[in-house]
matplotlib code that plots the C-alpha trace (Angstrom):
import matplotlib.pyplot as plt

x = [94.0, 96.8, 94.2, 92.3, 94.5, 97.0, 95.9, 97.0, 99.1, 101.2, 103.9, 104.0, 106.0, 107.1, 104.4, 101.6, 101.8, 100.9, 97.5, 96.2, 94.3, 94.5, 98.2, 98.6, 96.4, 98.9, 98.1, 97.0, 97.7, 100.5, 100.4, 99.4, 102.1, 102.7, 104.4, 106.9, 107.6, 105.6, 106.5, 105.4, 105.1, 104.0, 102.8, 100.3, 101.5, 101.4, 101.0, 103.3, 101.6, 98.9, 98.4, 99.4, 98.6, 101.0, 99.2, 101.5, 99.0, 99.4, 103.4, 103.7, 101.7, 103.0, 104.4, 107.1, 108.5, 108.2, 108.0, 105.4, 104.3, 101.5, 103.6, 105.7, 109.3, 112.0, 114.6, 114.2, 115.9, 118.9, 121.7, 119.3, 121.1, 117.8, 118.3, 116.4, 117.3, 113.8, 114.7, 113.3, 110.0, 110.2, 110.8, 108.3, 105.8, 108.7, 108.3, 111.1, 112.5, 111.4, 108.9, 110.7, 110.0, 112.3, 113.0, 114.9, 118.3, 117.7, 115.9, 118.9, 121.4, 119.8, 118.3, 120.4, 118.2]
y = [-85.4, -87.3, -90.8, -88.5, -87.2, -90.2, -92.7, -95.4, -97.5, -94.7, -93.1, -89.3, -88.0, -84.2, -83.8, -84.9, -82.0, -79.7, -81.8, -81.1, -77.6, -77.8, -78.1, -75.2, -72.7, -70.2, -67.4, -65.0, -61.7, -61.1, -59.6, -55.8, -53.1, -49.8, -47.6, -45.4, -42.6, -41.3, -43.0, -43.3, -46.9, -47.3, -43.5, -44.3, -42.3, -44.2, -41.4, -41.9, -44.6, -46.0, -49.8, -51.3, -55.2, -57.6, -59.8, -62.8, -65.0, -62.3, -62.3, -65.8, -66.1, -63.1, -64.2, -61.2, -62.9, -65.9, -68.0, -70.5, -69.5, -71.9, -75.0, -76.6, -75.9, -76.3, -76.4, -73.0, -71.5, -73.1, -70.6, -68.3, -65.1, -64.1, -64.0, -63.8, -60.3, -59.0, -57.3, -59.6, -60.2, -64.2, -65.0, -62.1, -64.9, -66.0, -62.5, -60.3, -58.2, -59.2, -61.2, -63.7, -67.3, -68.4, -72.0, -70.7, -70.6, -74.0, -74.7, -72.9, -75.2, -78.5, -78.3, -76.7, -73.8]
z = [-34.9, -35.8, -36.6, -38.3, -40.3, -41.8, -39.6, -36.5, -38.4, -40.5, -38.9, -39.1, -41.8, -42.6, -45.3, -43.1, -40.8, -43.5, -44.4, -41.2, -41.2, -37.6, -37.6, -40.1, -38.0, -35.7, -33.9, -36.5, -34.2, -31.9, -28.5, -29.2, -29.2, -28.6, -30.8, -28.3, -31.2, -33.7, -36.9, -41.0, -42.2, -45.6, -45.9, -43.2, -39.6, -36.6, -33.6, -30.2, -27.6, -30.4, -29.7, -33.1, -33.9, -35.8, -38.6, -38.3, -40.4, -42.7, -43.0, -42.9, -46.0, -48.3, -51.6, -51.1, -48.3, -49.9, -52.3, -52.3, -48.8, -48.4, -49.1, -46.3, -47.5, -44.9, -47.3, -47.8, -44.7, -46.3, -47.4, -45.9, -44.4, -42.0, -38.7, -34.9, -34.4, -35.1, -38.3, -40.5, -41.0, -41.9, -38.1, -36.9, -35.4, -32.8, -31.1, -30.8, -28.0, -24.6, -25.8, -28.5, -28.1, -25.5, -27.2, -30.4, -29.0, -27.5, -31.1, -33.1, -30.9, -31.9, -35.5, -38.2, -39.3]

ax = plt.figure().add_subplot(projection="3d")
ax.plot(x, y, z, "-o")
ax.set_aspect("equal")
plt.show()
């Protein structure tokens, strides 16, 4: 992938791992839910014990989360007040809860995010 994709005698820079389509594809659903009470999200109710799905493709990409959302734009986590906590949706493909990727504190420890 990587020869394929800027070659053997490049090294691999920030912008190349966005010009890989390979590199750019996640998980597009999360691990299914259950919804424990009955609850109204956008007008739509969501009856006790229904299995719900999470689109992460889907919130990774919306333009009212952010902006540009198909460009690769670390930068813009800078002066950024979201957190891990779950509440917000930009970090909603880490997991949240029991099931949160166990490498962000180790991740939040060694890169400034």
């Amino acid at each position: 992938l990587i020869k394929r994709t800027i070659g053997s005698n490049s090294p691999v820079k920030e912008s190349d791992i966005r010009s890989s389509h390979e590199a750019d594809a996640e998980v597009a659903l999360l691990l299914p839910r259950r919804a424990d009470t009955t609850i109204k999200v956008a007008g739509y109710t969501i009856p006790k014990h229904t299995q719900v799905l999470i689109n992460a493709w889907a919130l990774s990409n919306d333009p009212m989360l952010w902006d540009t959302p198909t460009s690769f734009i670390p930068e813009r986590f800078i002066d950024s007040n979201v957190n891990f906590k779950g509440k917000d949706c930009q970090f909603i493909p880490f997991g949240a809860g029991k099931t949160i990727c166990a490498g962000i504190p180790l991740a939040s420890r060694i890169v400034l995010l």
